[in-house]
N, C-alpha and C positions, 0 to 999 in steps of 0.2 A: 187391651183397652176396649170396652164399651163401647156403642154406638154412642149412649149420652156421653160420654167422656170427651169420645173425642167429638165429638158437634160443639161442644163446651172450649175445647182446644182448639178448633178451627174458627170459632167465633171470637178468640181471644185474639187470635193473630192478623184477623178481620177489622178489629177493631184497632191495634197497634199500628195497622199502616192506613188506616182510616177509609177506608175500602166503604162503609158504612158513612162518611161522611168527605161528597166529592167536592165542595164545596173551596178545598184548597186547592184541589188539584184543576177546577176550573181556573181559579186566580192567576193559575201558575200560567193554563193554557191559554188563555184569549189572547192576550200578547206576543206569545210565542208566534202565535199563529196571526197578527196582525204584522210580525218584520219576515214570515214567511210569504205572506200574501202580499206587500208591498215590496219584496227583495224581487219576486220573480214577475213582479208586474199583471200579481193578478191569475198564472199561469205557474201553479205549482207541479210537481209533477209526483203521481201517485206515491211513489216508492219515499221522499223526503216528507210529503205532510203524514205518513205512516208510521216513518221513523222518530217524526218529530210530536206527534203525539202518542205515541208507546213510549217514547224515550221520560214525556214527561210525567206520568203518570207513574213510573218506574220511580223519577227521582224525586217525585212529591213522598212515596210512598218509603222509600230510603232517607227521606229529610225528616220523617214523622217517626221512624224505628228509633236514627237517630236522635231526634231532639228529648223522646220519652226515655229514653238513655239519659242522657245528661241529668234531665230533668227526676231522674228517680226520686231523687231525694224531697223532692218540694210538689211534685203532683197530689202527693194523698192530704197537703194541708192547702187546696185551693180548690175548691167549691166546684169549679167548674170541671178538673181535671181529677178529682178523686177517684174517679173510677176506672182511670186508664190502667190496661192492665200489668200493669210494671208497678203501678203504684200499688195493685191490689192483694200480689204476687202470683198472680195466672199468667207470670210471663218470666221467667228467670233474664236479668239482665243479658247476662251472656248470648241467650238466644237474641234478644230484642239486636247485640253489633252484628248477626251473624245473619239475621235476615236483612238489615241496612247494607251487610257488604255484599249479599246475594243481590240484593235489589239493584245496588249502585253497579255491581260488574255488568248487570246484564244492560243497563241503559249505556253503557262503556262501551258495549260488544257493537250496539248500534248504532252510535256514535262512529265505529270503526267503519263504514259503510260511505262517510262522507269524504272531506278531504282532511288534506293534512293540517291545514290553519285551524278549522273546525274540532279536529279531535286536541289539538292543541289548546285554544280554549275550551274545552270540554274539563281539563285537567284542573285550568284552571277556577272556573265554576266551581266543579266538584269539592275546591280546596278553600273557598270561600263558602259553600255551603255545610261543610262541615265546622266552620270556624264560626259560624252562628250562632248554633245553639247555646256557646259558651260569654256570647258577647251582653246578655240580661246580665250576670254578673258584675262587668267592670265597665259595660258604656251608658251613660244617663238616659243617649237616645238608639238603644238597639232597633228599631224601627226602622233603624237609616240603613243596617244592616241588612236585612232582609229585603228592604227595597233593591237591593245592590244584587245581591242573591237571588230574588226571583225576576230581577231582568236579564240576567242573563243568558237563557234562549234569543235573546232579541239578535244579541251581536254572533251567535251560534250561528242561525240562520243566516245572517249576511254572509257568514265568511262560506258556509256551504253553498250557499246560491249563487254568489257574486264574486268568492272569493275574493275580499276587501272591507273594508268597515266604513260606507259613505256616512257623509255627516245625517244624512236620512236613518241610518241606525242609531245615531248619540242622542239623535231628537226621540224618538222611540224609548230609547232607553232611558233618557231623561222624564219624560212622560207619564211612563209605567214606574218608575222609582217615586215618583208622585203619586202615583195611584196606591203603589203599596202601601208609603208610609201614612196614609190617610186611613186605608181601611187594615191597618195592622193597630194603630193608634186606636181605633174602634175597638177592634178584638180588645187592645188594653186598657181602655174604658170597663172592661167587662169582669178585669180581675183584681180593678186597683186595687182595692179594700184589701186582698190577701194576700199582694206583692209589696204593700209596705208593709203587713207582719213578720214574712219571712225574708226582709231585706235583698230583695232585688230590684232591678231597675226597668221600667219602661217609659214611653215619652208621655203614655196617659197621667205617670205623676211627675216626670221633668216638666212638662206643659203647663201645671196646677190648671187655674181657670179657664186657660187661654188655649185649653185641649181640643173645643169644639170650632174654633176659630178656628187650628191650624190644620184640621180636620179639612176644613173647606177653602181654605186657602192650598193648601195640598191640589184639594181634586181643581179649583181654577187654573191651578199651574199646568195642570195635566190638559183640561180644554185647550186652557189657552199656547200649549206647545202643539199639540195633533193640530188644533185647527191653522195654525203657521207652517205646518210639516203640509198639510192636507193643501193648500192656497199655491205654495212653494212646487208641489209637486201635481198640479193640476189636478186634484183627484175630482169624480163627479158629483152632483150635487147628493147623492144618495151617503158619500162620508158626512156631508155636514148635516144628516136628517138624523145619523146617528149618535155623531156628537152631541144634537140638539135633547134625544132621548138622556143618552147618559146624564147631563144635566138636569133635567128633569128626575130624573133617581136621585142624582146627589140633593137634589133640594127634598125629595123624598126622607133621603136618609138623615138628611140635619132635622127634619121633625122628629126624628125619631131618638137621636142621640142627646138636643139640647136639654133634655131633664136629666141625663146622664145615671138610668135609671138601668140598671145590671141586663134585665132581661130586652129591654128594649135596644140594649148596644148590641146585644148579640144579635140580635132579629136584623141589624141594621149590618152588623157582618156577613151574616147569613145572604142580604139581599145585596152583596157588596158586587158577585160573580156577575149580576147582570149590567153591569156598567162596561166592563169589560166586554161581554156578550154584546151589549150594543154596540160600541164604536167595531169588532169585529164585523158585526150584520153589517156598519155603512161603508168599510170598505171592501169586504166581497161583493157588495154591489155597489159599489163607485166602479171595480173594475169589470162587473159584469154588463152594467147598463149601455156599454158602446157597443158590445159583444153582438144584443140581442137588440140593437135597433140598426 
């Protein structure tokens, strides 16, 4: 094989775990790392915020082999995924499960590093994130799914840090399950038009009109549980500076969604990581600001 060959090959596989676009893999980690940093009260310790973000970036990138798996059949007739390389055939299936079970063992391997509650629910994560990709088929609202899916780092991190699941994790995970299904409904904003041709389901068409509302009724829920988790567990006023931002995004992104105009939903996904980014920024420093006065 060629130097262009494989540059050609290596860019394909680049592109299959989305290495090329971090933008999931941020989604996945602000949260994570928001029940790491309020699990351990602010005082993580090197070796678990390491493991917990290698770990996620691993199973973002084994959720995207996988899902372009499933999805073979239907990416080369949706506009936006036509050029994934499974659809384009720069990828033989077979390789696309073989680097998803590479990917998923080795976030497994570090997962094994923690305790035993933790590598326990690791399993089960794992078994819901592979049951995913298949849920566009047969649930109206897959959305709900993936919310379930990518919170779960939340309750990981508890049982590693704390060994236990305080009700401070379900509010966290209730939270970010709001978050997701708000900016995953976005993303599906972005493909209605080709998801009702080849008959599959998202909440962007269970929702009809009523998409843009539940969009921001979502991310209120999400405020309005951090900021009761936030009150409840005394955090300092630099969490609710960052709540305050994130809100100011979501009302950013509803300018941006209510024409419900394909390229402006994606931009509005795209800017979805920094909502998460903020409430993160307010509570590393809610716990740092006592630290350093």
């Amino acid at each position: 094989m060629d130097y262009a060959s494989a540059a050609k090959r290596i860019n394909a596989y680049e592109r299959l775990i989305r290495l090329d676009k971090p933008v999931g893999a941020l989604l996945l980690l602000w949260p994570t790392l928001w029940a790491v940093w309020i699990a351990s009260y602010g005082r993580p310790s090197l070796d678990l915020f390491l493991i917990f973000l290698t770990g996620t970036f691993l199973m973002r990138s084994a959720g995207c082999a996988l899902n372009d798996w499933v999805d073979r059949e239907f990416d080369g007739r949706v506009a936006r995924t036509q050029e994934r390389p499974l659809a384009t055939g720069e990828i033989a299936p077979r390789e696309a499960l073989i680097i998803a079970a590479v990917l998923a063992a080795a976030a497994f391997l570090l997962v094994l590093f923690l305790n035993r509650f933790a590598i326990l629910l690791s399993v089960a994560a794992l078994a819901i994130a592979c049951a995913y990709p298949f849920a566009k088929r047969f649930v109206p609202l897959p959305q709900l799914g993936l919310g379930i899916a990518f919170s779960f780092g939340i309750p990981i991190a508890f049982a590693a840090i704390r060994n236990g699941l305080p009700w401070e994790c379900w509010a966290l995970f209730a939270a970010n399950a709001c978050y997701a299904f708000a900016y995953d409904t976005v993303y599906a904003m972005v493909d209605r038009d080709d998801d009702i041709k080849i008959g599959i389901h998202s909440s962007a068409i269970a929702l009809g009109r009523y998409d843009v509302a539940a969009v921001m009724g979502s991310y209120a829920g999400m405020i309005a549980i951090l900021a009761a988790l936030g009150i409840a567990i005394s955090l300092a006023w630099p969490y609710y500076a960052g709540l305050t931002v994130a809100a100011g995004l979501m009302l950013h992104q509803h300018a941006l969604i209510r024409g419900r105009l394909r390229e402006d939903c994606f931009r509005a996904f795209r800017h979805s990581n920094w909502i998460g980014f903020s409430v993160f920024g307010g509570v590393a420093l809610a716990y740092l600001l006592p630290v350093m006065l």
